[in-house]
N, C-alpha and C positions, 0 to 999 in steps of 0.2 A: 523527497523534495516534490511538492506540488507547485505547478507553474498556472498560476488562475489569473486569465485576461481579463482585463479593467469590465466593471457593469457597460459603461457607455460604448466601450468597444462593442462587447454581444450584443446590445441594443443596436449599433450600427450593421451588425450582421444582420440581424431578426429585420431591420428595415428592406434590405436588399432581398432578403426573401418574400415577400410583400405578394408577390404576382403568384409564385409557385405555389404547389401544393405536396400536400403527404409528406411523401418519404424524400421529393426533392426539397424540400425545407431542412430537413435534415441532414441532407446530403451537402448544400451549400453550408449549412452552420458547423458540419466537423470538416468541411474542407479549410475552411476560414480557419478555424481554431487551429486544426493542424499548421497550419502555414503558419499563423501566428508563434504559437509553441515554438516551431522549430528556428524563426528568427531570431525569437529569443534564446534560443540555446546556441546557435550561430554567433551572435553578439556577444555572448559572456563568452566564447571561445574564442574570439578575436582580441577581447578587450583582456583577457590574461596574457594569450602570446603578444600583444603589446608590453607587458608587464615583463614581460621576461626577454623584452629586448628583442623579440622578432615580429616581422611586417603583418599585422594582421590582416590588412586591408589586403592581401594575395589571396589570405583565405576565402575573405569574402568575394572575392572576384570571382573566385574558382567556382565557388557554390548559388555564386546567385548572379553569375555573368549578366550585364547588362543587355538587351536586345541588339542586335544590329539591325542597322536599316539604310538602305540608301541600296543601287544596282547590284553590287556585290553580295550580297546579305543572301545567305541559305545558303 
């Protein structure tokens, strides 16, 4: 199974690299892509144990916990 991110998405990477050079250009475009990749593999694994009658939306809490912020926070 290949997981290939939309043109326009990569186009919105390759814009964000605009200022860097060399090997940081490419260090930003497989950090992007990795993180993309894996939401989506994240997302189909929620959206089956929905299917199967369990809370996916735990999983995704667990893996991609939202930030805290406010005094408490860290």
């Amino acid at each position: 199974m290949t997981i290939t991110p939309p043109r326009e998405l990569v186009q919105q990477w390759a814009s964000l690299s605009n200022e860097m050079e060399g090997n940081e250009v490419w260090m930003q475009m497989a950090t992007c892509a990795a993180q993309w990749g894996a939401d989506q593999e994240l997302e189909a694994c929620c959206a089956l144990m929905d299917e199967w009658g369990l809370d996916g939306s735990d999983l995704m809490e667990c893996r991609r916990p939202k930030p805290r912020t406010g005094v408490h926070a860290g």
